[in-house]
C-alpha positions, 0 to 999 in steps of 0.5 A: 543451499544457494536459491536457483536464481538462474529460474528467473528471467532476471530482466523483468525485475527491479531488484533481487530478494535474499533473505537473512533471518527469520522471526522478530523480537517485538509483539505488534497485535496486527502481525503475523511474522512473531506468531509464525516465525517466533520471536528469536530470530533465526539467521543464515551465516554470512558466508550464505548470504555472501554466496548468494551474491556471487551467485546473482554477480555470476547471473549478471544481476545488476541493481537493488538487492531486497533483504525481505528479513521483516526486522533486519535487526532482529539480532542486532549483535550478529548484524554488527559483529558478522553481517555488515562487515563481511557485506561491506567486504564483498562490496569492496572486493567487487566495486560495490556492484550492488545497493540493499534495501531492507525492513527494520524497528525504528530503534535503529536509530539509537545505534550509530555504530549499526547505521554506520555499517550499513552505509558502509555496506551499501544499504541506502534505504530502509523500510520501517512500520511507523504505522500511525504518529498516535501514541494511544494508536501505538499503545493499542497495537502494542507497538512498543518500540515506537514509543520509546523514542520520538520517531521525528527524530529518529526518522531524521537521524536515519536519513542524515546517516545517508538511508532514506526512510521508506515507511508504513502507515496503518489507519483504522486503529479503535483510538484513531480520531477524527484528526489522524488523517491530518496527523498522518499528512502531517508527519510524512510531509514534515519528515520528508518520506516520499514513498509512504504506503498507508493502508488499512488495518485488517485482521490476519488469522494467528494474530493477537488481533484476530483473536481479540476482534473474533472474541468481541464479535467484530470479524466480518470477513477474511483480509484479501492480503491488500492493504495498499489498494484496498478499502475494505476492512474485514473487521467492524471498525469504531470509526465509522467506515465511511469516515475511514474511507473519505479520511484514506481518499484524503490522505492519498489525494494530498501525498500524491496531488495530481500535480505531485508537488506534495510528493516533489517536495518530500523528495527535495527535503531528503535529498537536503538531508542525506548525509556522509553521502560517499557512501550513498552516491553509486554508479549509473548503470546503462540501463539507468540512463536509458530509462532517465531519457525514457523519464525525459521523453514521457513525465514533461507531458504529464499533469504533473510535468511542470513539478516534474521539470521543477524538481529536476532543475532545483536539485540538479543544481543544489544536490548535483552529486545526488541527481541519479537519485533524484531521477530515481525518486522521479519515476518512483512519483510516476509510480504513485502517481499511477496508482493513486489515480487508480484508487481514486478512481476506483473509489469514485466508481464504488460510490456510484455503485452504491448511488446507482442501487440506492435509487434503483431501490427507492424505484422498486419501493415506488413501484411496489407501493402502487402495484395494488391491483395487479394490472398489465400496467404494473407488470410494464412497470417491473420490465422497465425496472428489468431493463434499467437494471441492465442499462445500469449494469452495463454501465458500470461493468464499463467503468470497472473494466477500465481499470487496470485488473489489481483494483477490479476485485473489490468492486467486482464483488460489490457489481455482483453483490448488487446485480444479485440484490437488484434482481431478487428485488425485481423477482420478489416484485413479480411474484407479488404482482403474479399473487395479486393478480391471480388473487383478483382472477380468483375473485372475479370468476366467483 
């Protein structure tokens, strides 16, 4: 059955997802795909997915087109031997309207053949779980197929068969040391991944690392499903949590730096690198070039314009017929430039939080100490705190509600955790006063 694609208001997406198989072959700890889906991959006919083409072309879909498979080479023989050919025909019969992304195992890159047929079928990107450069970090979340080959190499063979690789990085692993954060910097700038989405492991129920942290007395909450704007874990980590977080600040902070020449860089390095490029190049659509002098209007005046115009110049001359993907990866930095700044600032505000009720504390600890006698003067002293409390948490509220809403969650839940905190504070303070008081009424009138 073909999906109602004709549901969608297909103008507010940027691509289509259609998907071809279901389950992986490998057994990482953190995932849930395995346990869920199993581990011999279930796949639709060709012939499905072909239709499912003709049904979004029929629609006027233009643009990407999102495999979602979570390993897209989970059976690599049916991928080689039906998949990719029939792909690469229905492109052909239709001047390649269309270019795919997908999610992949790093061990793509041992079969030339299949890299092949995927360029020729108009893939030019994949997603893959690199997750962390660590071997002892691969090792622990059994993330064997990492292990077995030297993921540098792999990376740069992908990208010189004309895909870009796009890929994950997880922190928070038991082995990581201090100096992941750096490996991690390191390996993404020298493997020219402009688009890398670090996030922080979290548990998911049904996996062998839910079950492995609950059995150790580690699980302290339920994952929000985010680990790209989140900072929280919902585990007891080895590495202290706030090493954690200033190591993730870090790395964020110099992928995407404020001027994006970190960012301009890898992107430069990639386009150097693609290679068998007739198959990567494809047709600017329109709507593309509109948004190109909509890039041209708005990112010169951004912090980042002059990296911005920099980038465009450099590779306008020395990767010419790669240039519409040049622009591509230019409004991609816009992107991650956006939301870096937004998790940073939602950091900055999270630590004033904590600043904010670490002295509100120290404050009702002072007063407690000195509210001996019970007298009016104390009592003055509890309304003061009463109204500081609400200065504060005026403040505050100001500050998250600056935030765009997909980064309030957390320090929404943190504000009311605190407001709660800071008025049973103030309250168990009145009630003492109310106790000492009527203790030295009672002593008086006798």
């Amino acid at each position: 059955t073909v999906p109602r694609f004709e549901l969608l208001d297909l103008d507010k997406y940027a691509s289509m997802a259609i998907q071809y198989s279901r389950g992986c072959p490998f057994h990482c700890e953190f995932c849930d795909i395995w346990t869920v889906y199993g581990n011999r991959p279930r796949l639709k006919s060709a012939g499905t997915l072909t239709a499912e083409l003709d049904a979004l072309r029929e629609l006027g879909w233009e643009g990407a087109v999102f495999l979602v498979d979570d390993n897209f080479i989970g059976n690599k023989g049916r991928v080689k031997r039906e998949l990719l050919p029939a792909l690469k025909a229905w492109q052909e019969e239709h001047d390649y309207p269309y270019h795919f992304f997908t999610e992949a195992s790093i061990n793509m890159a041992d079969d030339a053949d299949l890299m092949t047929g995927m360029r020729e079928a108009g893939f030019n990107s994949v997603f893959i779980g690199i997750e962390t450069p660590s071997p002892e970090g691969l090792a622990e979340t059994g993330k064997t197929q990492n292990l077995k080959s030297d993921m540098e190499v792999a990376v740069r063979t992908i990208q010189r068969n004309g895909i870009e690789v796009l890929a994950g990085f997880i922190l928070g692993f038991d082995n990581d040391t201090p100096d992941i954060f750096d490996q991690q910097i390191d390996f993404i700038q020298k493997n020219a991944i402009p688009q890398a989405m670090i996030g922080l492991l979290n548990a998911l129920p049904g996996t062998r690392l839910y079950e492995r942290l609950e059995a150790e007395g580690r699980i302290v909450g339920q994952s929000c499903g985010n680990n790209t704007h989140s900072t929280e874990t919902n585990f007891k980590t080895i590495m202290e949590p706030e090493t954690l977080r200033s190591g993730y600040r870090k790395i964020l902070s110099n992928l995407y730096d404020f001027r994006l020449k970190n960012y301009f860089d890898r992107c430069s390095h990639l386009l150097d690198r693609i290679e068998h490029r007739e198959f990567y190049e494809r047709k600017i659509r329109f709507e593309e070039v509109k948004i190109f002098f909509r890039s041209l209007f708005r990112q010169p005046f951004t912090p980042y314009g002059a990296n911005y115009l920099k980038y465009l110049a450099r590779n306008l001359f020395k990767n010419r017929d790669l240039f519409g993907e040049a622009v591509t990866f230019a409004i991609y930095g816009h992107h991650y430039h956006t939301i870096t700044r937004q998790t940073l600032k939602k950091e900055k505000i999270a630590d004033i939080l904590d600043k904010k009720y670490r002295q509100f504390t120290a404050m009702v600890n002072q007063y407690s100490e000195a509210a001996r006698t019970g007298s009016r003067q104390q009592f003055d002293s509890v309304k003061k705190l009463w109204d500081m409390r609400i200065k504060y948490l005026k403040q505050m509220q100001h500050k998250i509600n600056k935030l765009h809403e997909d980064y309030r969650g957390e320090l929404t839940r943190k504000y009311a955790d605190m407001s709660m905190q800071m008025r049973d504070m103030l309250a168990n303070m009145e009630n003492r006063l109310l106790s000492l008081q009527m203790k030295t009424d009672s002593t008086g009138n006798q």
